[in-house]
C-alpha positions as CSV (number, residue, x, y, z in Angstrom):
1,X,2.0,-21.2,-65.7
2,X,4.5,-20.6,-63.1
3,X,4.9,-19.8,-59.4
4,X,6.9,-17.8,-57.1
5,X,6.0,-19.1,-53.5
6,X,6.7,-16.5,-50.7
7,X,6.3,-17.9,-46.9
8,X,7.4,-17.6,-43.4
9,X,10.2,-19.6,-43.1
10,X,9.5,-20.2,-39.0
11,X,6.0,-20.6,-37.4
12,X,4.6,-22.4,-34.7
13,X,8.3,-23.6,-33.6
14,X,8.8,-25.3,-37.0
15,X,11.1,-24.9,-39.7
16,X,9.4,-25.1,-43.1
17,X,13.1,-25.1,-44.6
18,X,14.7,-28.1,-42.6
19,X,11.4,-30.0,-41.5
20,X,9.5,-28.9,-44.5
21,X,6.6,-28.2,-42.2
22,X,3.5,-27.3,-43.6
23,X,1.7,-25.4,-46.2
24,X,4.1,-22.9,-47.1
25,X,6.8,-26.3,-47.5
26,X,4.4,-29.0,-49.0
27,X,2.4,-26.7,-51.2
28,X,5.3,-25.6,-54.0
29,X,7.0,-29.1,-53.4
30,X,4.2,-31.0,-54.5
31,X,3.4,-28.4,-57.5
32,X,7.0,-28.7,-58.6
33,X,6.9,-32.1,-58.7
34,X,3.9,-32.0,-60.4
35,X,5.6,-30.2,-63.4
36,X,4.4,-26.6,-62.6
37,X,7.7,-24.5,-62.8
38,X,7.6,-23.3,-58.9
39,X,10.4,-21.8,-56.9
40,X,10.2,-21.3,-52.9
41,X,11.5,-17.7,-50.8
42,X,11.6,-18.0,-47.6
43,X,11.4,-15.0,-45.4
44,X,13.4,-15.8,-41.9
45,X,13.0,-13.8,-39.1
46,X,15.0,-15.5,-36.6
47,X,18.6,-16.3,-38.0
48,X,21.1,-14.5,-40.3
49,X,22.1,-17.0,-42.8
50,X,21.1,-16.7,-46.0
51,X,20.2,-20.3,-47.6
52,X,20.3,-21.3,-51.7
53,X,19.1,-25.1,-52.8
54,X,16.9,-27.0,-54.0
55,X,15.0,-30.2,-53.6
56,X,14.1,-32.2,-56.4
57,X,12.2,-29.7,-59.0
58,X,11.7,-27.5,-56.1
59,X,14.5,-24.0,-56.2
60,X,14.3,-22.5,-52.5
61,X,16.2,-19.7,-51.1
62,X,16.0,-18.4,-47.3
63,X,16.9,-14.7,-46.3
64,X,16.9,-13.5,-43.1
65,X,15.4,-9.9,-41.9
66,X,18.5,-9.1,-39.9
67,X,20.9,-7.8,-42.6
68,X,21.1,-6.8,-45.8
69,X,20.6,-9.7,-47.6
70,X,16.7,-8.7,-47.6
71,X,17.2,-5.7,-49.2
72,X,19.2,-7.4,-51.7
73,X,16.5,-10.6,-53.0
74,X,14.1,-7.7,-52.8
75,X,15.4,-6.2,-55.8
76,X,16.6,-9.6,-57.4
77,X,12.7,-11.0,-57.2
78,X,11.0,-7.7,-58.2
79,X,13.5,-7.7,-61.3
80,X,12.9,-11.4,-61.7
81,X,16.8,-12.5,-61.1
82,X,15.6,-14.1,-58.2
83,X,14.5,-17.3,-59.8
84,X,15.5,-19.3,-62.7
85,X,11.6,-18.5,-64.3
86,X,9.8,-15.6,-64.7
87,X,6.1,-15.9,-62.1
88,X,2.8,-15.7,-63.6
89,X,1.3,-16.2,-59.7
90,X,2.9,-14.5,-56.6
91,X,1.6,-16.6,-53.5
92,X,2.6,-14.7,-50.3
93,X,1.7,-17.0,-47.1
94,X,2.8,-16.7,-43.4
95,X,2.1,-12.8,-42.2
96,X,0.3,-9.5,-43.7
97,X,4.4,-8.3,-43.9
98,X,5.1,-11.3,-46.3
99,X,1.5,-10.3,-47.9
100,X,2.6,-6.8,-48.4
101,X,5.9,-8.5,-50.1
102,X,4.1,-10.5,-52.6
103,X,2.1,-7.5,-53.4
104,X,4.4,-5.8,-54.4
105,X,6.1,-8.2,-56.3
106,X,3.4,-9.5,-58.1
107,X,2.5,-5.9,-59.2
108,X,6.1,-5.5,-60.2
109,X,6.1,-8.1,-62.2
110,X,2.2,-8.1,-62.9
111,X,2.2,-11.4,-61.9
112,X,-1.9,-12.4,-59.9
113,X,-1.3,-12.2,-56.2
114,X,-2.7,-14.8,-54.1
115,X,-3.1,-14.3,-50.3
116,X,-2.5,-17.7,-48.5
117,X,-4.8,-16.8,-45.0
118,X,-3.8,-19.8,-42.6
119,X,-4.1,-17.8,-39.6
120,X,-6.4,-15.0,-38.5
121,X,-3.0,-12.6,-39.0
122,X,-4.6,-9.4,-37.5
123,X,-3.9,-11.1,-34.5
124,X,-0.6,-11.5,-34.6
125,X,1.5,-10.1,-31.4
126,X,3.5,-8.2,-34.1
127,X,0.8,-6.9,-36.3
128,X,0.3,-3.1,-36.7
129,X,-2.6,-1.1,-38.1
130,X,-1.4,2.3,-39.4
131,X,-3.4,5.6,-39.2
132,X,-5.8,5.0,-42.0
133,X,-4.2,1.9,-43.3
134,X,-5.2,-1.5,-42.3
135,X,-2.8,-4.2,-43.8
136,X,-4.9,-6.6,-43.6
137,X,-8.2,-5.4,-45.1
138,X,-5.5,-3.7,-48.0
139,X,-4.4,-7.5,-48.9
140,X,-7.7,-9.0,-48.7
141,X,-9.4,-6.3,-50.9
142,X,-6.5,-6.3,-53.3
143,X,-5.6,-9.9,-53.8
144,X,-6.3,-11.9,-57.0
145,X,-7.4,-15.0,-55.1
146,X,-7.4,-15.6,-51.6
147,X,-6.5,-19.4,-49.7
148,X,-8.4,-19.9,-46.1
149,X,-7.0,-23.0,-43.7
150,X,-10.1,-22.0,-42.2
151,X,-14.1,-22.0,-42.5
152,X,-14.9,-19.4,-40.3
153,X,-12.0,-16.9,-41.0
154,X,-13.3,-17.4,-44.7
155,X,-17.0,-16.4,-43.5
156,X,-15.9,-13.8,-41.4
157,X,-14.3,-11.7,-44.0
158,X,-16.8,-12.1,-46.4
159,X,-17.0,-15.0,-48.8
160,X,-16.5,-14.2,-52.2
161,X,-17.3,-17.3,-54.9
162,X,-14.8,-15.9,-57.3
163,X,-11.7,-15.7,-55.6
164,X,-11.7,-17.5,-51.9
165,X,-10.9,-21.5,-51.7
166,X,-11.0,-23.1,-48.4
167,X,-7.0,-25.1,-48.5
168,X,-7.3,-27.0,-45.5
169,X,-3.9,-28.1,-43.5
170,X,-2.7,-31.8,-44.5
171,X,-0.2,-34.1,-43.6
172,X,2.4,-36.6,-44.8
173,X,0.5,-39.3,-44.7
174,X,4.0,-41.3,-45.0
175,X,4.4,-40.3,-41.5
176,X,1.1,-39.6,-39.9
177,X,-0.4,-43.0,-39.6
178,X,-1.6,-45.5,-37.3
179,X,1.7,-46.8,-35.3
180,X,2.0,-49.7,-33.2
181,X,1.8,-48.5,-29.7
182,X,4.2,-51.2,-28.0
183,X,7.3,-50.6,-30.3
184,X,6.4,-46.8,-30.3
185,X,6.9,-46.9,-26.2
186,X,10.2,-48.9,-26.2
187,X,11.3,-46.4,-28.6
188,X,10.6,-43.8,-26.2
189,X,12.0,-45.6,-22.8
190,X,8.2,-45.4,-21.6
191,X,6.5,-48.7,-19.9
192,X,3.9,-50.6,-21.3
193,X,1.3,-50.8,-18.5
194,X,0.1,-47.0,-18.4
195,X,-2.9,-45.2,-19.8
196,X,-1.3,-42.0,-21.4
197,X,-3.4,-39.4,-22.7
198,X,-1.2,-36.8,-25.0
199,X,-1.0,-33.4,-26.2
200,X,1.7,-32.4,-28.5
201,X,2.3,-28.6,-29.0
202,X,2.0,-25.0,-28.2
203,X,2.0,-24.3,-24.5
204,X,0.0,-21.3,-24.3
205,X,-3.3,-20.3,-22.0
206,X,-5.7,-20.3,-25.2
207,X,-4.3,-23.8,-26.4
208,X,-5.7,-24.9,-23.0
209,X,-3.1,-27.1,-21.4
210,X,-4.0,-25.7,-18.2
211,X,-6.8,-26.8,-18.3
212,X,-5.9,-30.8,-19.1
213,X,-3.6,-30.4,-16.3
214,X,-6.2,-29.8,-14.0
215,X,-8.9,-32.7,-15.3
216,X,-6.1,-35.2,-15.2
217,X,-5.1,-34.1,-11.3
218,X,-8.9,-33.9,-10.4
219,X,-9.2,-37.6,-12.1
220,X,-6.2,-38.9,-10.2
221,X,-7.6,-37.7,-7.1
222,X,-11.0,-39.7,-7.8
223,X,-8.8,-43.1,-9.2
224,X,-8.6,-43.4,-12.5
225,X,-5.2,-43.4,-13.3
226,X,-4.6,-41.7,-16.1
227,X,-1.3,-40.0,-17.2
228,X,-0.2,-37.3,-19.9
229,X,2.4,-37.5,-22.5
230,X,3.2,-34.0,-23.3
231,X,5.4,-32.6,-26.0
232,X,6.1,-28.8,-26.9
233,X,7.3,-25.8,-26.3
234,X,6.5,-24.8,-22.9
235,X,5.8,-20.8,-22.2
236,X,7.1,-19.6,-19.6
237,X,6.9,-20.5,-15.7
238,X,4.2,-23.1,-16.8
239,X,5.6,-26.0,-14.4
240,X,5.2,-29.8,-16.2
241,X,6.9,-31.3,-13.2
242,X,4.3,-33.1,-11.3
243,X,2.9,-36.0,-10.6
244,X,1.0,-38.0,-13.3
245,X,2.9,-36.0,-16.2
246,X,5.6,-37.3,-18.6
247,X,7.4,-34.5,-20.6
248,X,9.0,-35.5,-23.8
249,X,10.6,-31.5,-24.3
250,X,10.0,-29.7,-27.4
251,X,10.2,-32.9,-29.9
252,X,11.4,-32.3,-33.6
253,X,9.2,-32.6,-36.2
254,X,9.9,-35.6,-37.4
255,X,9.5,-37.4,-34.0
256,X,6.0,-36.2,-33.5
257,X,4.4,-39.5,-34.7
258,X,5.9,-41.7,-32.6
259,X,5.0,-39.4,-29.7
260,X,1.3,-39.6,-30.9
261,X,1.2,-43.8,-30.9
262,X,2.4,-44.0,-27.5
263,X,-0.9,-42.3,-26.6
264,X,-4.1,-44.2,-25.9
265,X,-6.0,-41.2,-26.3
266,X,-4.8,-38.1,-27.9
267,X,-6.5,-34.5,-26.3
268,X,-7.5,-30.9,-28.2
269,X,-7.8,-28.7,-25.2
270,X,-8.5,-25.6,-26.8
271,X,-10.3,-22.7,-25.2
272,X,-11.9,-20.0,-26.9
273,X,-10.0,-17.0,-28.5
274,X,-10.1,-14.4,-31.0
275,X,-7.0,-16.0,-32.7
276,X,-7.4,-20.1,-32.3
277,X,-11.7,-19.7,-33.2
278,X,-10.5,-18.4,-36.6
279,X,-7.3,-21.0,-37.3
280,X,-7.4,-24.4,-38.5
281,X,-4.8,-26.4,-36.1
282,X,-2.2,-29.0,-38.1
283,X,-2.1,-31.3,-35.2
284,X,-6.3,-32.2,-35.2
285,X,-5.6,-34.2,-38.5
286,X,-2.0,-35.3,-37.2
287,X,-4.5,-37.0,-34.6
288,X,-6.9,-38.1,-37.1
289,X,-4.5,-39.9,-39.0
290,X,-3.1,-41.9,-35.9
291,X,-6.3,-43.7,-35.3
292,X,-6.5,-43.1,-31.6
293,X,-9.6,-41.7,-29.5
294,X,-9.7,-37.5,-29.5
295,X,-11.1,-35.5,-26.6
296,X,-11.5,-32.5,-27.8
297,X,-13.6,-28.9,-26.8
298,X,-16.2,-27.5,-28.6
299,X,-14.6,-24.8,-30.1
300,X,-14.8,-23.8,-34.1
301,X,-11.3,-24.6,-34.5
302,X,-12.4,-28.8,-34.5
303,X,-16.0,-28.0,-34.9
304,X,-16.6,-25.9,-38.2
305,X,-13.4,-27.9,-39.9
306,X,-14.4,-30.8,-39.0
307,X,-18.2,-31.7,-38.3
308,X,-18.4,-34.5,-39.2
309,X,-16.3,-36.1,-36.9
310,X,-17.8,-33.1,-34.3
311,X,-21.0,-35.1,-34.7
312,X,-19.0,-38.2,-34.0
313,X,-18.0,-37.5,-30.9
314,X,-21.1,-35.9,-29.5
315,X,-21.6,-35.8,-25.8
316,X,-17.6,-36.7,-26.0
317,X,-16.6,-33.3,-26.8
318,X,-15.9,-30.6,-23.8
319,X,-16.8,-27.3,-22.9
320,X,-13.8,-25.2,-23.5
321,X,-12.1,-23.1,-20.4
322,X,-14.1,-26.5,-18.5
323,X,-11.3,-28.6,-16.7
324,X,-14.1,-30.5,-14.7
325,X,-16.0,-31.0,-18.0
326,X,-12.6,-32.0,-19.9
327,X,-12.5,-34.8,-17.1
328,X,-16.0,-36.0,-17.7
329,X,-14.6,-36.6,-21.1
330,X,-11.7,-37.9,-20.6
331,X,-13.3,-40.5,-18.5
332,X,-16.1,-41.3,-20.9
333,X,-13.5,-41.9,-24.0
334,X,-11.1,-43.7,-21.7
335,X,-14.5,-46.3,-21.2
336,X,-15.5,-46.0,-24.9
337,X,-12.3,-45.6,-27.2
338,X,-14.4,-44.1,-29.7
339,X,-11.8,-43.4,-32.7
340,X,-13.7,-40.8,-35.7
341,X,-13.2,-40.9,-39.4
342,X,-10.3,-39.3,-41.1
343,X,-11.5,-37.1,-43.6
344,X,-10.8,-37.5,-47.3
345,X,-8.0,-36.0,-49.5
346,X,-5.9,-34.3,-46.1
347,X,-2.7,-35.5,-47.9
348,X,-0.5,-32.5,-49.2
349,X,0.1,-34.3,-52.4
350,X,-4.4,-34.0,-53.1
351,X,-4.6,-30.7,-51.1
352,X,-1.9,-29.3,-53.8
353,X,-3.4,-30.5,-56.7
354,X,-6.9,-29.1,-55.8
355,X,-5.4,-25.8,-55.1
356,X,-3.7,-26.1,-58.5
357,X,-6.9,-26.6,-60.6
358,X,-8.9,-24.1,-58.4
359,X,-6.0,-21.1,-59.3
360,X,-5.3,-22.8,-62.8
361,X,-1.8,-23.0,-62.8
């Protein structure tokens, strides 16, 4: 059995090809190295160079959407010239555009298509519905298997026993670990002596960093000094400069754990959305794995992927779009230090394999 892997080769300010970020990165590397004949195409959006190699077992190429060069590993993948093997599974992952892709390659080649859903992708800012023709809905009916990140996307759309597997976002658990905090700091220039709580990410309204900025100013105001330790990509005229706030700037990839042990407590500020109540965040198990005390709001994002370590945290979890309630517990974890579980099998290496045996490759 082989595989032809088709992903977005940019998302959430990482790139899969030079950070080998994520799912659509660690799922065909670990299969490859597991002997499954797997090659990786990477569909870039942002630059216009085209990229060929390979790592170990793994063949990946990149093409970007700007020239030709699109046009042209088209034709090569739909004529199988593309790759070095010929694909009894197309997995398409990243965007319904990358979805329609796959489907068409699979059916060229009559390869099974499998829909990789890590992201509720109707809700995309680029995402277009066509007069009677709902891209979406077209790759979910027509797909061979489908992949969730999610439990409630899954349940939304409809469970169906035969062909949906919930694939849950891992981590590299070489990197994402519990770090000393001391020698994490002086890596970073940053004293010894002060109580940071972090947050390490997207900048947008619905991730909720508004929101932690307020607690933490209301909770200077009443004493408890408490600073953040922020890392991201800010949007724009969000202003980080103030008092009681330490900006690291939009950290690579591969800095990201020392960032998280400098924390004493690490925060999941989400509010509620359309988009974020169906996804499956990467950075809630980054947390996990750091063995530091969460704060994080009650929103299905942490709460249907994770209950058990919902039920953990109880009363210590926050009302979302609540900066007075993310303050209460802020204040009540910065007393109790309560640290949850890490959930079982959330490194890519397990993850892979029990996507390989569910799809039989």
């Amino acid at each position: 059995m082989s595989v032809l892997f088709i992903g977005k080769r940019f998302n959430t300010n990482r790139d899969a090809l030079r950070e080998h970020y994520g799912r659509i990165y660690q799922l065909p590397w670990h299969w490859s190295q597991a002997g499954i004949p797997t090659s990786l195409w990477l569909i870039d959006y942002h630059t216009r160079k085209s990229v060929s190699q390979s790592d170990g077992r793994l063949d990946v190429i990149s093409t970007p959407v700007r020239n030709l060069a699109m046009i042209r590993d088209y034709a090569r993948a739909s004529r199988n010239a593309a790759t070095a093997l010929r694909p009894d599974v197309v997995v398409a992952s990243g965007d319904c555009y990358i979805g329609l892709l796959g489907y068409r390659v699979a059916k060229r080649l009559r390869a099974r298509f499998v829909f990789d859903i890590y992201d509720k992708y109707d809700e995309f800012g680029g995402y277009r519905r066509l007069p009677g023709f709902d891209p979406f809905e077209f790759l979910l009916r027509r797909a061979d298997a489908r992949l969730f990140a999610s439990r409630a996307l899954m349940e939304q759309v409809g469970y169906d026993a035969q062909r949906d597997f919930i694939v849950p976002n891992g981590i590299d658990t070489r990197r994402f670990r519990p770090l000393d905090m001391l020698s994490s700091r002086a890596g970073l220039g940053l004293p010894d002596d002060i109580t940071f709580a972090g947050y390490f990410g997207s900048m947008d309204e619905d991730r909720g960093i508004d929101d932690l900025l307020a607690a933490q100013q209301k909770l200077h105001e009443t004493g408890l000094d408490l600073q953040l330790l922020l890392g991201g990509k800010p949007r724009k005229h969000l202003k980080l400069a103030r008092e009681g706030v330490q900006y690291l700037g939009d950290l690579a990839y591969a800095d990201v754990p020392r960032a998280l042990a400098c924390c004493n407590l690490l925060v999941l500020p989400y509010r509620r959305s359309a988009y974020l109540d169906m996804a499956s965040s990467c950075k809630i198990v980054e947390y996990m794995a750091m063995q530091r005390p969460i704060i994080a709001t009650r929103t299905p994002n942490f709460e249907e992927n994770f209950p058990a370590q919902a039920e953990q945290l109880g009363v210590r979890m926050a009302a979302p779009n609540d900066p007075d309630d993310l303050g209460r517990a802020l204040r009540e974890q910065c007393a109790v230090q309560q640290v949850v579980t890490m959930p079982e099998g959330m490194d890519w290496g397990s993850i892979a394999a029990g996507v390989s045996r569910a799809l039989q490759l």
